[in-house]
C-alpha angles and dihedrals in degrees: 000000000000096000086053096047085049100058083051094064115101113216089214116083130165092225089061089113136120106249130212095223140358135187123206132194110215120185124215121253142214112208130192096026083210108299107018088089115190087345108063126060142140137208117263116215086236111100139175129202134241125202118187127173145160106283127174083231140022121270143165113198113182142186138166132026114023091349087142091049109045118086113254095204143090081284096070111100103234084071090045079065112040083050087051093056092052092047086058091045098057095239144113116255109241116210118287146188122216121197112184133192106202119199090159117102100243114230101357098111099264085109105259089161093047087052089055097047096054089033086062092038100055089035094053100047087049092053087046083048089230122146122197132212110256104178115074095003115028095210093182082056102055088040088059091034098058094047086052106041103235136016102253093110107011093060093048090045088047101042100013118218130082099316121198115193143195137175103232075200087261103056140005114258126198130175133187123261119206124262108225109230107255101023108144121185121234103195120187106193117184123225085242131079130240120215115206101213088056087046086049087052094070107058114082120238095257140038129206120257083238087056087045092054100044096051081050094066099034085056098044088044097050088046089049076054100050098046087050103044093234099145079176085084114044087090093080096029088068096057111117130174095176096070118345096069091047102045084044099055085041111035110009123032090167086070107087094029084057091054098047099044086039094053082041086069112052093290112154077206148308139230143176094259109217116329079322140175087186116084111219117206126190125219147190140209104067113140113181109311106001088214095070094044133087103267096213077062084070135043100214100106092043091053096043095050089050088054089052089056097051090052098045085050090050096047083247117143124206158125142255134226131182121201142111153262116284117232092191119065124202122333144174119256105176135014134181113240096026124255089219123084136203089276098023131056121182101206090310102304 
């Protein structure tokens, strides 16, 4: 099916331009889901938003979540992707200037730096008016993916959904995994940030055969759980022996406490979402908009006030936030001069 889809797509295209501005939505994300380490990620309903235009000189401006942290040189990732998308383009990066309003928790594990690697891509191939073959090769995807180092947080920001991801030892792959309907996110995000390469520091170089073979089924059995929509089992499908247990006893002792007080309340399960340090917990029971349903139909109070009291417990501030999963991935808002023409109008940009 793909391979015919593939020889239908025309390589014109009137919207092969180089445009003045564009502005592009990227979600959060939540990589790993417990044992699907580096492979496995979805799309969080959180999003920030990345302006980029022509400029006579380079500038980052920056507001919202982590705007004071963040670097606001050539180093920042949303210009390692819009080079990148030059680069892919054949041609030389002008000047710009990127303003980005960012709604993503930076460096909390809900893939801030993911989110500005696909929002300069895609910024970036739109300004050199350059356009890439998705079906049989996604080229957007190996672009991301090779800035990043593996697939877990670009493919859900990208596609949305639940993304799982491989290397064929040529490309990077990714395919959807089913939402199950009702699924809500419980996120607990700490006031501090988590750096990955620190997270990274503390696995050890090997794992045992025993450990292997246990993330194998855990991850074989979450994505069985997913497909069918059994949030029963997600319990077991989070487990994880090659990263949670180690970043729990050296980074975050609040971890397992917060699983097990978060289940305890009515969790379908928890896990350490990225490098974290934030702990995601799913949830069932929505129905539609949750604000206009019974809220002893749902779980979500009941687990997020069991992951305030660890924390509290712990000396860990932070914050909660409900949502869900996001079924779209990135997208463009706004473009100068406008993709719609005078018969066609592609949602209004």
């Amino acid at each position: 099916m793909r391979r015919r889809i593939a020889a239908r797509v025309a390589v014109e295209d009137d919207n092969l331009q180089p445009r003045q501005r564009v502005t592009v939505r990227v979600p959060a994300s939540s990589a790993n889901m417990g044992p699907g380490y580096d492979c496995m990620g979805m799309a969080v309903d959180l999003w920030s938003e990345i302006t980029v235009e022509r400029a006579d000189e380079f500038e980052i401006i920056a507001e919202g979540d982590g705007a004071d942290q963040m670097p606001l040189d050539e180093t920042n990732l949303m210009v390692v992707g819009a080079k990148a998308a030059f680069e892919a383009a054949g041609k030389n990066m002008p000047p710009l200037r990127y303003i980005a309003k960012n709604s993503i928790p930076y460096a909390r594990g809900l893939g801030s730096s993911s989110a500005a690697i696909v929002a300069g891509t895609i910024a970036g191939l739109v300004l050199a008016g350059h356009t890439l073959p998705c079906w049989g090769s996604e080229a957007l995807l190996q672009i991301a993916a090779s800035i990043e180092g593996h697939p877990d947080n670009v493919a859900p920001v990208i596609y949305g959904g639940i993304q799982l991801g491989i290397h064929n030892g040529v490309r990077w792959q990714t395919e959807r995994v089913p939402i199950p309907a009702g699924m809500q996110l419980v996120m607990f995000i700490p006031d501090v940030i988590g750096k990955t390469s620190t997270a990274r520091g503390v696995l050890g170089p090997e794992i045992s055969r025993s450990d292997a073979a246990f993330n194998i089924g855990r991850v074989a059995w979450l994505v069985h759980a997913l497909s069918s929509g059994n949030l029963d089992n997600l319990k077991s499908g989070v487990e994880d022996k090659m990263h949670q247990p180690q970043r729990g006893e050296h980074l975050y002792p609040f971890l397992f406490p917060m699983i097990r007080a978060a289940e305890k309340a009515g969790a379908s399960c928890v896990y350490l979402s990225g490098a974290g340090p934030t702990v995601m917990a799913l949830t069932s029971g929505a129905s539609g908009d949750i604000f206009t349903q019974r809220e002893k139909e749902r779980t979500d109070s009941n687990v997020a006030k069991a992951l305030i009291e660890v924390g509290n417990e712990y000396g860990i501030k932070g914050r909660v936030i409900v949502t869900q999963a996001s079924h779209e991935g990135a997208r463009v808002v706004s473009v100068e001069p406008p993709f719609s023409t005078e018969n066609i109008s592609y949602r209004g940009i």
